[in-house]
N, C-alpha and C positions, 0 to 999 in steps of 0.2 A: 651461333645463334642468330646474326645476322641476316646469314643465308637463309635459314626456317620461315624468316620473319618476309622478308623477300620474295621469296615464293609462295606464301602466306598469300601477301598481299596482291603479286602478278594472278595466281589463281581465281582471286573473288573477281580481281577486275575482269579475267578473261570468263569469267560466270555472267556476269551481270552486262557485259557485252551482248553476251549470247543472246538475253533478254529484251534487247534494246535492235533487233536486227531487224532491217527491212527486207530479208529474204521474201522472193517471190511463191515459193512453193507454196504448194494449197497446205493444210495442215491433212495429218494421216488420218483417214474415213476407215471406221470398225464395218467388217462386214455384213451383209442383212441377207438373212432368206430370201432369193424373189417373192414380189408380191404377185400375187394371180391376177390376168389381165379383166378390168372391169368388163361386164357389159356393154353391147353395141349398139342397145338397144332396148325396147321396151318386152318384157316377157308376158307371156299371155295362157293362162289355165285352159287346157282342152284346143282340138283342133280348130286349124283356122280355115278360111274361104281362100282360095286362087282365085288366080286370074277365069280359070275357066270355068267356075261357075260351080267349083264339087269343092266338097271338105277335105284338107288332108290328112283326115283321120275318121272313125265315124262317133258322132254325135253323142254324147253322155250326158246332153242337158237332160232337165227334165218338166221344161216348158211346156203347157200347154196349150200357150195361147198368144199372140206375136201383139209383144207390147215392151215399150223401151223396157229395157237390163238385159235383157233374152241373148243368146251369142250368137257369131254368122252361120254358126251350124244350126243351130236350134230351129231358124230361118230357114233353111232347105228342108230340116225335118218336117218341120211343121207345114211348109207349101208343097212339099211332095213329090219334089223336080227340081233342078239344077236353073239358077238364076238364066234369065235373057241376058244379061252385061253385069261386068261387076269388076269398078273401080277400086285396086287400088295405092294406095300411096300414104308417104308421113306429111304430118305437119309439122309446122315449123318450131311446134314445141316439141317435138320428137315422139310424137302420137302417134298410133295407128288411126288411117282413117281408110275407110273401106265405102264403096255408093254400090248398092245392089237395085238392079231393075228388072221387076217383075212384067214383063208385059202378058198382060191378062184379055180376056174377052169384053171385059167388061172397060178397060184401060189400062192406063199405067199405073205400078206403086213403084216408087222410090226408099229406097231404105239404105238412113246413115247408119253407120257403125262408128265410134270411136274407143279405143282398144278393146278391140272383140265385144262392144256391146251398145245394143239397140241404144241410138242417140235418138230419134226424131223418125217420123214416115211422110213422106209426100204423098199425096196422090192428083197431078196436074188434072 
């Protein structure tokens, strides 16, 4: 009976050790589906303007008439010919920002974009 009690006693202390361990190991991580890689960026409804001046896709707005909200497409539609220059680039809050310039007979027009849609018009 001795012995039972013995081993009894060696077993909880060799339990409650285990408890009390400073092992370095990480603790065991349950498996997880990959999660799909975010966004790299801002998305945008309908085609957008290049660098050179054409849509890459063609036009489905249905503006008719060039005033801020309009898209960079809507833009060529509605002017009838492919931009003189046309910047573009993000900002620094991870925006689309697009500078379209029209040179006309009459002058210049300037046209901001920010994500795909008429911010502001200059005309110097």
């Amino acid at each position: 009976m001795r012995l039972k009690v013995s081993s009894c006693v060696a077993l909880a202390a060799l339990s409650l050790s285990a408890c009390n361990s400073t092992s370095s190991a990480p603790p065991p991580v349950a498996a997880s589906a990959p999660m799909a890689a975010a966004p790299t960026g801002p998305t945008f409804d309908g085609p957008l303007l290049g660098p050179d001046g054409r849509c890459t896709g063609p036009s489905t707005g249905t503006a008719t008439v060039i005033e801020p909200g309009i898209s960079e497409c809507d833009l060529v539609r509605l002017k009838g010919k492919p931009a003189t220059d046309v910047l573009v680039g993000e900002s620094g809050k991870g925006q689309r920002e697009v500078q379209v310039l029209y040179s006309e007979p009459g002058g210049r027009e300037l046209y901001f974009f920010v994500n795909n849609r008429l911010d502001r018009i200059a005309k110097p």
